[in-house]
N, CA, C and O atoms as a GROMACS GRO file, in nm:
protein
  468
    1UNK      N    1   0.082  -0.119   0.000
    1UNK     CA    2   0.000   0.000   0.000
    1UNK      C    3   0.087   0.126   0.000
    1UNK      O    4   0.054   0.230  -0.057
    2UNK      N    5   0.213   0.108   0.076
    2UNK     CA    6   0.280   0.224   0.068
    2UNK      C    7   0.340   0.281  -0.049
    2UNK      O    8   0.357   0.401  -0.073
    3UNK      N    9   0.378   0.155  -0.136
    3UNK     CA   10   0.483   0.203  -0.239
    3UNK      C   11   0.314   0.211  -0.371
    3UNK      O   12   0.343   0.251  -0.483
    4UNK      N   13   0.228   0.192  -0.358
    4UNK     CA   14   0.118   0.245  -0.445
    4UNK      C   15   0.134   0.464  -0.414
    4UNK      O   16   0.204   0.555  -0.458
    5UNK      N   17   0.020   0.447  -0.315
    5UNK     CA   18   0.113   0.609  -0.258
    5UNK      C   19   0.192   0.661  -0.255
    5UNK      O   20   0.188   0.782  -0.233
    6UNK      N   21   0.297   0.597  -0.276
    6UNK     CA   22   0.435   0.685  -0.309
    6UNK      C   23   0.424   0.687  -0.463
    6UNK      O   24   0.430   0.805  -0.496
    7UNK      N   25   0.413   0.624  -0.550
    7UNK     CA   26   0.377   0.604  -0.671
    7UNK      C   27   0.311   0.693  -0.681
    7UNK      O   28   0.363   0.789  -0.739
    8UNK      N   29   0.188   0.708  -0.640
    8UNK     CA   30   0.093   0.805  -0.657
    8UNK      C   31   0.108   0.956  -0.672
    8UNK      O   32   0.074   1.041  -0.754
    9UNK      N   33   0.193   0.948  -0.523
    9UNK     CA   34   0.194   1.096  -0.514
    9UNK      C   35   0.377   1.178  -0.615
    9UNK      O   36   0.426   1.290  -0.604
   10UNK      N   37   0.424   1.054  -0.702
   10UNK     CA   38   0.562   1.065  -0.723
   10UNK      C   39   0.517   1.146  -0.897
   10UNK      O   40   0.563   1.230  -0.973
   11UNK      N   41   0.393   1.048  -0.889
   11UNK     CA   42   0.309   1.122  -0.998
   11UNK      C   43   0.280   1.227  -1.043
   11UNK      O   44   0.308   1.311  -1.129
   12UNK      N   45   0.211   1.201  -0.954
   12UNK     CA   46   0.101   1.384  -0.932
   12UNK      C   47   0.195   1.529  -0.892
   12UNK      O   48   0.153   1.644  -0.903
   13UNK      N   49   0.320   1.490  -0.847
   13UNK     CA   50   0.368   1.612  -0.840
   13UNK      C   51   0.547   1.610  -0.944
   13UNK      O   52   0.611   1.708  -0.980
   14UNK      N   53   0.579   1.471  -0.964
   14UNK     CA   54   0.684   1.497  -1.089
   14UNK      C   55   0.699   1.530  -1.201
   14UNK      O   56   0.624   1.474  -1.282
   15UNK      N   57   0.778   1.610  -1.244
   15UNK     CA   58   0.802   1.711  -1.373
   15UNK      C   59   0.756   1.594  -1.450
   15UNK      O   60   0.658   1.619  -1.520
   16UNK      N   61   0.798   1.474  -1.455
   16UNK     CA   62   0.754   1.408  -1.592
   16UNK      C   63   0.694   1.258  -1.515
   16UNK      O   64   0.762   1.160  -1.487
   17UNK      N   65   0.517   1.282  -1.487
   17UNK     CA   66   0.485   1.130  -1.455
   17UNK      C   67   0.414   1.015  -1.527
   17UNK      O   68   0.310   0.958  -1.494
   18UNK      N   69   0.513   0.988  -1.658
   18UNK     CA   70   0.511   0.898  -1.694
   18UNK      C   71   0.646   0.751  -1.663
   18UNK      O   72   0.642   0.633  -1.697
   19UNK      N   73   0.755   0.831  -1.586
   19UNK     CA   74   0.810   0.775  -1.541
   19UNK      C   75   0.780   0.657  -1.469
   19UNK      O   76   0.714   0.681  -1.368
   20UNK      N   77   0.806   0.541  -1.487
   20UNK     CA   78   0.826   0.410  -1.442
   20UNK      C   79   0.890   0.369  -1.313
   20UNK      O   80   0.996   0.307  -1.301
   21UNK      N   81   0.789   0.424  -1.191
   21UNK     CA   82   0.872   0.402  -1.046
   21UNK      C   83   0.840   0.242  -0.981
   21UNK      O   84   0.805   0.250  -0.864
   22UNK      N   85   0.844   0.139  -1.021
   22UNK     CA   86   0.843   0.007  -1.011
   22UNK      C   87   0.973  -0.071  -1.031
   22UNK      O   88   1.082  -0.021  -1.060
   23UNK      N   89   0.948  -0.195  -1.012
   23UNK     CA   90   1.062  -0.279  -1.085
   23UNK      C   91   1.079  -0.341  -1.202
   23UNK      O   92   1.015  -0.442  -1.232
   24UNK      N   93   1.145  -0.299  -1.259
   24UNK     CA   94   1.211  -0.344  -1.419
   24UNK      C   95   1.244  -0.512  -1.424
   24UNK      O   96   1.260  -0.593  -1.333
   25UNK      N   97   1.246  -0.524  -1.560
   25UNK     CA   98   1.268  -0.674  -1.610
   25UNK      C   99   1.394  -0.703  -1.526
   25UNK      O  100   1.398  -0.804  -1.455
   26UNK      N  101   1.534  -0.584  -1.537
   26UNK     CA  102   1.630  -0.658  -1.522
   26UNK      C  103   1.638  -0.681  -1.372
   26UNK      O  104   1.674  -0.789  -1.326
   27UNK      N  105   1.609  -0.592  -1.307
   27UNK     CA  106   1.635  -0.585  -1.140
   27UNK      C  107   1.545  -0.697  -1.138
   27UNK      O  108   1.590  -0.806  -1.103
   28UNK      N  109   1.425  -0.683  -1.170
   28UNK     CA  110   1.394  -0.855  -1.129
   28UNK      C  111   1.406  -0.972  -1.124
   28UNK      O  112   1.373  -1.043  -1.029
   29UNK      N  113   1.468  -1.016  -1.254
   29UNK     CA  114   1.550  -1.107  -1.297
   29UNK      C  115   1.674  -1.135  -1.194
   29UNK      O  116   1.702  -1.247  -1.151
   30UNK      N  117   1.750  -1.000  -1.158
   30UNK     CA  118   1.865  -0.997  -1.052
   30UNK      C  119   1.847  -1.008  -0.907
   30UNK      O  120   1.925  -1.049  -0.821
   31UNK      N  121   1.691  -0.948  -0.893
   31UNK     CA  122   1.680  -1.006  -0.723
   31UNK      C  123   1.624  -1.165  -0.700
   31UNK      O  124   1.616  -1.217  -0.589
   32UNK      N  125   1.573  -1.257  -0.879
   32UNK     CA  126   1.516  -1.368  -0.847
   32UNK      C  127   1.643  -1.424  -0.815
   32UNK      O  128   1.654  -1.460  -0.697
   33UNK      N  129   1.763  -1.444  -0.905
   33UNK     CA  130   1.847  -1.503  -0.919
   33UNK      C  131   1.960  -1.505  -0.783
   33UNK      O  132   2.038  -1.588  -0.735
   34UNK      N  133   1.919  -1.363  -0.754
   34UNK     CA  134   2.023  -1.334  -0.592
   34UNK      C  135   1.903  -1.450  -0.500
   34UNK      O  136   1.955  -1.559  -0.477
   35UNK      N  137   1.804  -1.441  -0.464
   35UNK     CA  138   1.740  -1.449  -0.355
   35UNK      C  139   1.737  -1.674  -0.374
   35UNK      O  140   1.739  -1.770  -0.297
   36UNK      N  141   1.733  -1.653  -0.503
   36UNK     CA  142   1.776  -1.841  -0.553
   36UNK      C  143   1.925  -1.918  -0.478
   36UNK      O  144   1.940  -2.033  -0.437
   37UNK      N  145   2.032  -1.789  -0.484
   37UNK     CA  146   2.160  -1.820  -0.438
   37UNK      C  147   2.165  -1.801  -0.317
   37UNK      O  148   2.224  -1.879  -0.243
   38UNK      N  149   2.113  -1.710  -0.281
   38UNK     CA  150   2.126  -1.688  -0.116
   38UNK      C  151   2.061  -1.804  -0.019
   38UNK      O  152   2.113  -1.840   0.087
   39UNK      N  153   1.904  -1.868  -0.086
   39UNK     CA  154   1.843  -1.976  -0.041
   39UNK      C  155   1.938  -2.108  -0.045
   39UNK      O  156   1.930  -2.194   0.043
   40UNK      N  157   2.014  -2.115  -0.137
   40UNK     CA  158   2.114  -2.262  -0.142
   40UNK      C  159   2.235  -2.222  -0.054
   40UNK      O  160   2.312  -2.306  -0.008
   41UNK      N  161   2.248  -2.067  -0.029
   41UNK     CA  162   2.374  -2.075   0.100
   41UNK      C  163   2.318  -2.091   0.201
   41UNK      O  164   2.393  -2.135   0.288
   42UNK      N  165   2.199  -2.072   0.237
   42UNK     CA  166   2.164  -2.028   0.332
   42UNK      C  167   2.173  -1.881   0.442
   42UNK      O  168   2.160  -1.884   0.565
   43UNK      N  169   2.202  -1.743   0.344
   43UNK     CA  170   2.249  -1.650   0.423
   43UNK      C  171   2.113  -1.548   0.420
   43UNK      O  172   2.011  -1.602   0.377
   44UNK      N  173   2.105  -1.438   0.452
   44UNK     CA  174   1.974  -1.344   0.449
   44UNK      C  175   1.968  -1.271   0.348
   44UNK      O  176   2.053  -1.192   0.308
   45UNK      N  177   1.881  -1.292   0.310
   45UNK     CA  178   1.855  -1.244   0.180
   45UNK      C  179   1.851  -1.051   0.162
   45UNK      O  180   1.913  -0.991   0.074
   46UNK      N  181   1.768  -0.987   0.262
   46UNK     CA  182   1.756  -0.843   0.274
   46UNK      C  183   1.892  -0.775   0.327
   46UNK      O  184   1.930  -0.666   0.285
   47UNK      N  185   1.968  -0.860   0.436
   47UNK     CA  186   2.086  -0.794   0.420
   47UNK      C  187   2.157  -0.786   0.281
   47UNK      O  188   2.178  -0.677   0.227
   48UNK      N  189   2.188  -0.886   0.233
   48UNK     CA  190   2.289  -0.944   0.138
   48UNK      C  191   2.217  -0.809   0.050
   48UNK      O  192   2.296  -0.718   0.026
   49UNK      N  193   2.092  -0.793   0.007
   49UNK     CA  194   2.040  -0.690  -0.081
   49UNK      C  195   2.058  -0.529  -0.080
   49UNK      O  196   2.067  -0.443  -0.168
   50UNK      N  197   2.060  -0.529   0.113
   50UNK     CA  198   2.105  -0.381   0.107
   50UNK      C  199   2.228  -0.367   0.102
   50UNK      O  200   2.270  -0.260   0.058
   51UNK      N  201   2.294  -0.439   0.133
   51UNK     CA  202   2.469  -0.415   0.055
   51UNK      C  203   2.520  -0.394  -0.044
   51UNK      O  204   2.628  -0.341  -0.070
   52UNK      N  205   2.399  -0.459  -0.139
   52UNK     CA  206   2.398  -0.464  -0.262
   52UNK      C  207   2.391  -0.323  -0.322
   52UNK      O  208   2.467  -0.284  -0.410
   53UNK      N  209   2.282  -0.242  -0.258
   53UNK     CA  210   2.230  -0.182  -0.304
   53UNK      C  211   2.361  -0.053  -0.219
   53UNK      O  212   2.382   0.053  -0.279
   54UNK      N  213   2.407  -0.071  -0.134
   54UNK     CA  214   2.530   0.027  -0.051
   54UNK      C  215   2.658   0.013  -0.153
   54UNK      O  216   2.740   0.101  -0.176
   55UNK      N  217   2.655  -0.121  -0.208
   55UNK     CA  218   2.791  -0.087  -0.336
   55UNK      C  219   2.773  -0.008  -0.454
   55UNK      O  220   2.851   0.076  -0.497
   56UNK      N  221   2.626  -0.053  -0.521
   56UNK     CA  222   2.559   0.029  -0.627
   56UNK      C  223   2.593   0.164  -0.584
   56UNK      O  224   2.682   0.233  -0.634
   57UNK      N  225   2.537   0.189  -0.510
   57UNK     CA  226   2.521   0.366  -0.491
   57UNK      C  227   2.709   0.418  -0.455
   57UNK      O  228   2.739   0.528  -0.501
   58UNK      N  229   2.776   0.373  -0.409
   58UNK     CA  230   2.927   0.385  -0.390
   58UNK      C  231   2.957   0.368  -0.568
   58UNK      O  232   2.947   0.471  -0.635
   59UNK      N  233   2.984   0.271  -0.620
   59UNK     CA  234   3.014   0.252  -0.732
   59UNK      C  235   2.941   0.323  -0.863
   59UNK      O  236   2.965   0.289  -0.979
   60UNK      N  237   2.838   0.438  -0.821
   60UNK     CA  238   2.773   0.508  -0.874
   60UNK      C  239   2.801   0.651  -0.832
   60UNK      O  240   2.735   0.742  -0.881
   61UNK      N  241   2.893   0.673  -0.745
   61UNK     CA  242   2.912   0.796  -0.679
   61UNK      C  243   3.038   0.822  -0.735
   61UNK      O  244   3.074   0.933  -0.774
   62UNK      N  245   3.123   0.694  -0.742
   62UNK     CA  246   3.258   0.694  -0.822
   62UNK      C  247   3.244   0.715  -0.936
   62UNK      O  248   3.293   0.824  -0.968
   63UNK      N  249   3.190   0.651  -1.032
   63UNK     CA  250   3.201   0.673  -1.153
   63UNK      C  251   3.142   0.820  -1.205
   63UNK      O  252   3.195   0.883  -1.297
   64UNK      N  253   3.017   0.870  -1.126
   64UNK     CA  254   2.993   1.034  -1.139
   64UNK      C  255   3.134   1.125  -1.120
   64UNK      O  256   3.175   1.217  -1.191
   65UNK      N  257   3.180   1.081  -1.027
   65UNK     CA  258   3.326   1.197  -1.004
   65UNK      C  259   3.412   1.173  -1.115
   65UNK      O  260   3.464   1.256  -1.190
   66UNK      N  261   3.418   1.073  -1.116
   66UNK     CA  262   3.518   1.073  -1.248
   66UNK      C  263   3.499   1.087  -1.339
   66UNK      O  264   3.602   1.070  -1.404
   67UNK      N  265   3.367   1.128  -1.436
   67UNK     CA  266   3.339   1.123  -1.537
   67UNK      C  267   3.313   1.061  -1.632
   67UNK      O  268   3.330   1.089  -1.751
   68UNK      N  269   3.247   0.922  -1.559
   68UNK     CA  270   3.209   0.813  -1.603
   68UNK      C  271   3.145   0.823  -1.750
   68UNK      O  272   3.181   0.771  -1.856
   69UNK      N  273   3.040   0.907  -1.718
   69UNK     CA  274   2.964   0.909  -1.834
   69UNK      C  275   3.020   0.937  -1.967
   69UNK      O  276   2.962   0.889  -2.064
   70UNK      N  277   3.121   1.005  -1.984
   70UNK     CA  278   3.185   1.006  -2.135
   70UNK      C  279   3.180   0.874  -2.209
   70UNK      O  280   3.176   0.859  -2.331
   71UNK      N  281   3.179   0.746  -2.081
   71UNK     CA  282   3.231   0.630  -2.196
   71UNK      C  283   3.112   0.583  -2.288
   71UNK      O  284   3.126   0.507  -2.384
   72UNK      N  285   2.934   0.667  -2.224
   72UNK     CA  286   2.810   0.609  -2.266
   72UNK      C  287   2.836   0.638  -2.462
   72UNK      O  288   2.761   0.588  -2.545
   73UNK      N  289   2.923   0.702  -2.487
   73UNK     CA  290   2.917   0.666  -2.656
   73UNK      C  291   3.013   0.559  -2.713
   73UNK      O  292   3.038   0.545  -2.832
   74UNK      N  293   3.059   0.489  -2.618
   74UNK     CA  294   3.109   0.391  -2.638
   74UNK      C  295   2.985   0.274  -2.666
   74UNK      O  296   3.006   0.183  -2.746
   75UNK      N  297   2.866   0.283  -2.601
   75UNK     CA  298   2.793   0.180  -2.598
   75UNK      C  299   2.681   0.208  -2.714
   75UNK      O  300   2.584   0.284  -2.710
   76UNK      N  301   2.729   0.118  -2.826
   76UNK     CA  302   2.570   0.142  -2.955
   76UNK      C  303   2.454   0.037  -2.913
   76UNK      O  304   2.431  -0.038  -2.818
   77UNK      N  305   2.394   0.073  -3.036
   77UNK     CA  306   2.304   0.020  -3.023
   77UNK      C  307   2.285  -0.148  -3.011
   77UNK      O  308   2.178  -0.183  -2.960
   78UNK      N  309   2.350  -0.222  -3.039
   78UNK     CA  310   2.391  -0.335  -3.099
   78UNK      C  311   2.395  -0.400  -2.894
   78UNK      O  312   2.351  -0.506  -2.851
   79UNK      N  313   2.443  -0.322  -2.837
   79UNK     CA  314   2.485  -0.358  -2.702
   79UNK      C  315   2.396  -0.381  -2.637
   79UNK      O  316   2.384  -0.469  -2.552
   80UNK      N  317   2.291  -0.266  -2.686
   80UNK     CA  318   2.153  -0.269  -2.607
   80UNK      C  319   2.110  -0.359  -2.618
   80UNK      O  320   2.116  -0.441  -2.526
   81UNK      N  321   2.032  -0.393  -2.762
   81UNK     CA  322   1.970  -0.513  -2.810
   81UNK      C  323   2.019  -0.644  -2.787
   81UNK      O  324   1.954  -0.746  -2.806
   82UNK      N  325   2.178  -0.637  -2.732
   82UNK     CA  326   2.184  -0.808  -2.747
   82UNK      C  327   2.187  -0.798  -2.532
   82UNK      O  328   2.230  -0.905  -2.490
   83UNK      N  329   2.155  -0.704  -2.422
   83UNK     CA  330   2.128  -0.707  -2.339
   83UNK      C  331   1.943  -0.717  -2.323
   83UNK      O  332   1.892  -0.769  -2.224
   84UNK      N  333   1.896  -0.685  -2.386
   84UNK     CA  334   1.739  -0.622  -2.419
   84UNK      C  335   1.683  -0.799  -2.478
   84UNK      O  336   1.567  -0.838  -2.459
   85UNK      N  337   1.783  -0.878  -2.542
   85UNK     CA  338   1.738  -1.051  -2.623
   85UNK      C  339   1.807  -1.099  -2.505
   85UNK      O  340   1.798  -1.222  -2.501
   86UNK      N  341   1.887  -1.043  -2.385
   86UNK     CA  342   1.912  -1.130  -2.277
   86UNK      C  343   1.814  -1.166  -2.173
   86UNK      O  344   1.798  -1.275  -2.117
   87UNK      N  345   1.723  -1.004  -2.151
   87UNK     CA  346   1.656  -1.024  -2.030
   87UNK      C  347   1.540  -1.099  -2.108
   87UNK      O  348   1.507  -1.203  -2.050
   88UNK      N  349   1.474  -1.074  -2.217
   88UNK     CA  350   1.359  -1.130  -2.308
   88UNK      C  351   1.409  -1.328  -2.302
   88UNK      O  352   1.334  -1.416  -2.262
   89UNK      N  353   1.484  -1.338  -2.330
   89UNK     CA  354   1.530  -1.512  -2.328
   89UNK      C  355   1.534  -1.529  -2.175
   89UNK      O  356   1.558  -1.648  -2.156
   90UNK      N  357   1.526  -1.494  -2.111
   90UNK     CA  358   1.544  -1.515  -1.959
   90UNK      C  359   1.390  -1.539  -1.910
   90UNK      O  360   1.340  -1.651  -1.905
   91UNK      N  361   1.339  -1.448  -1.884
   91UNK     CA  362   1.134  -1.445  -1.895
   91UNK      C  363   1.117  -1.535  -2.023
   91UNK      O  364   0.996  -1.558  -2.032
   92UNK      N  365   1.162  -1.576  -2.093
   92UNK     CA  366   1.055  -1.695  -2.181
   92UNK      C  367   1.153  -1.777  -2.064
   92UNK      O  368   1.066  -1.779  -1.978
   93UNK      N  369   1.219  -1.817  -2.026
   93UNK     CA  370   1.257  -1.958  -1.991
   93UNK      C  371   1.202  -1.967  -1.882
   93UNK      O  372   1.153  -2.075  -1.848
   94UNK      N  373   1.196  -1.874  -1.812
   94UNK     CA  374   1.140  -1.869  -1.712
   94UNK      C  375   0.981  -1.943  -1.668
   94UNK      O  376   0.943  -2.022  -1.581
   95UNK      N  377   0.916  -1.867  -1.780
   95UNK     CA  378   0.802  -1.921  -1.811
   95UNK      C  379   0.759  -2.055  -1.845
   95UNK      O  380   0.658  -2.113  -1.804
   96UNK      N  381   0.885  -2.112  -1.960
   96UNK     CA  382   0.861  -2.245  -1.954
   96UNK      C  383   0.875  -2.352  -1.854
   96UNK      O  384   0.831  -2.466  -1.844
   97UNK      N  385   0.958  -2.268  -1.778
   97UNK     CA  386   1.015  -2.369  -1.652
   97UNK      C  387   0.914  -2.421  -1.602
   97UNK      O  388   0.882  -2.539  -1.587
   98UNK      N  389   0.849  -2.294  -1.567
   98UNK     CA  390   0.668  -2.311  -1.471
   98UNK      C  391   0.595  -2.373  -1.513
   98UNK      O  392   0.536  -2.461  -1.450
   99UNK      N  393   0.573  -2.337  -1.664
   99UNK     CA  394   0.533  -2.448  -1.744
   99UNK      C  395   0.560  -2.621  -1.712
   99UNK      O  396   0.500  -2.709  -1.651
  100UNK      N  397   0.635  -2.615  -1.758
  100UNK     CA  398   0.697  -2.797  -1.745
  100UNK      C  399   0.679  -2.861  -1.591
  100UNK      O  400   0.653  -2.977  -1.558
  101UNK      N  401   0.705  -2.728  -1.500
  101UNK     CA  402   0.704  -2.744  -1.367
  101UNK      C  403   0.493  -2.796  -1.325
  101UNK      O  404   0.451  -2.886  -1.252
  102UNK      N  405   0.447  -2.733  -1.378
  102UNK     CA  406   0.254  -2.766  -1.339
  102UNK      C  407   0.232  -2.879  -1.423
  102UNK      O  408   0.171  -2.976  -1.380
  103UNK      N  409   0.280  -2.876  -1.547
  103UNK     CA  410   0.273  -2.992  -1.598
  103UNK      C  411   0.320  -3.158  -1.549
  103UNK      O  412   0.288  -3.271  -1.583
  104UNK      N  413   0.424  -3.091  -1.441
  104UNK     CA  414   0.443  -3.236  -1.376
  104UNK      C  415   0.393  -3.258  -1.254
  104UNK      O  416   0.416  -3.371  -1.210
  105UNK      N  417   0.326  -3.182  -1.182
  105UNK     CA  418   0.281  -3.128  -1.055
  105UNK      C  419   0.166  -3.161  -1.096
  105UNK      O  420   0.113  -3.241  -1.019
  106UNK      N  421   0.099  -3.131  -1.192
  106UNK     CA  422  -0.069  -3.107  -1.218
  106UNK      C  423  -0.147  -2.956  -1.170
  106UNK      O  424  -0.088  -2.885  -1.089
  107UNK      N  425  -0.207  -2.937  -1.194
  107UNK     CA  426  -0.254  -2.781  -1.188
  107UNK      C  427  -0.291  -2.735  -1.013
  107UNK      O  428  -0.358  -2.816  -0.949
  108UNK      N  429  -0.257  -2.639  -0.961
  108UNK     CA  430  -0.258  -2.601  -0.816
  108UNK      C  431  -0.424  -2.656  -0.763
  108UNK      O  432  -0.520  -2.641  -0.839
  109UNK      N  433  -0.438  -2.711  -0.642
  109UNK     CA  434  -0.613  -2.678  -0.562
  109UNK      C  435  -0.691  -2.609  -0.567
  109UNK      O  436  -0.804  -2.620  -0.519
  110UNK      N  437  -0.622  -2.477  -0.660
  110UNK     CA  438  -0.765  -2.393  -0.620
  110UNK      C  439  -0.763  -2.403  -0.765
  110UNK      O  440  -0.878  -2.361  -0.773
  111UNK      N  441  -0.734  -2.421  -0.874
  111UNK     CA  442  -0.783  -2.480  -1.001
  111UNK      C  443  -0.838  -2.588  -1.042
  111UNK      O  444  -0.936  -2.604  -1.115
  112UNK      N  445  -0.775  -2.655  -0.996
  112UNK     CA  446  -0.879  -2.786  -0.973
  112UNK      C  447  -0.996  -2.773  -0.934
  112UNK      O  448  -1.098  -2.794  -0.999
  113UNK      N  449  -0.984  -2.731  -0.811
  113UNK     CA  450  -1.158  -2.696  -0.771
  113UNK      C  451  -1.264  -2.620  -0.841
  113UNK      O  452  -1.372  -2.663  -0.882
  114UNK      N  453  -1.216  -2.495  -0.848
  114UNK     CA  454  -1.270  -2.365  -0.969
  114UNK      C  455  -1.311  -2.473  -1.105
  114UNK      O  456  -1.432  -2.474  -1.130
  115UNK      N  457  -1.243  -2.544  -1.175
  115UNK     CA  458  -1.278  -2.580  -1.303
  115UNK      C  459  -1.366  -2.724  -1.279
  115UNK      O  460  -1.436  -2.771  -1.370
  116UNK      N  461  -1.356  -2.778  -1.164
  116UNK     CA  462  -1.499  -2.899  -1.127
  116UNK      C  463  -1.621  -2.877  -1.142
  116UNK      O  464  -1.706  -2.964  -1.161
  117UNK      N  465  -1.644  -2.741  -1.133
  117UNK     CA  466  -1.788  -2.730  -1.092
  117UNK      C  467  -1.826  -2.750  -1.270
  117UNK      O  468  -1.943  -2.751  -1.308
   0.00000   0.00000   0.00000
């Protein structure tokens, strides 16, 4: 409920609210895959994330001072798209997984039930 309201109000008063204040393909993809690894170590998942997120912002503070950004014409288009057919092949597999996964499971209880009547 909170992050709806914050949404809301990030809206209604930002210069441009069509902006996209949610989570993206890739961060999602990166917190499934963190929170998959962290479950087979066994360590905490929300720490391990805000650290994550304490290097990002360090390693984002560095590269601003230095002038990171000059190297963004280094990156064409070609870079995008074959990152852009990474996260896209990732969500189809994903999907099939689940797929193959109900298919061997058989469909959840409350579908079963719902489609008896």
């Amino acid at each position: 409920m909170v992050s709806c309201v914050a949404g809301v109000l990030f809206h209604l008063l930002a210069g441009c609210p069509l902006i996209i204040t949610g989570v993206t393909g890739p961060v999602l993809l990166f917190d499934e895959a963190l929170y998959q690894s962290v479950q087979a170590v066994g360590l905490d998942f929300l720490s391990l994330r805000v650290w994550t997120g304490v290097w990002t912002a360090i390693i984002a503070l560095v590269v601003a001072a230095f002038q990171g950004s000059v190297l963004v014409r280094y990156f064409t288009k070609f870079t995008k798209d074959i990152f852009a057919s990474l996260v896209a092949l990732l969500f189809i597999f994903e999907a099939v997984r689940k797929l193959f996964k109900v298919g061997a499971t058989g469909l959840p209880k409350f579908f079963r039930e719902r489609n008896s009547h």
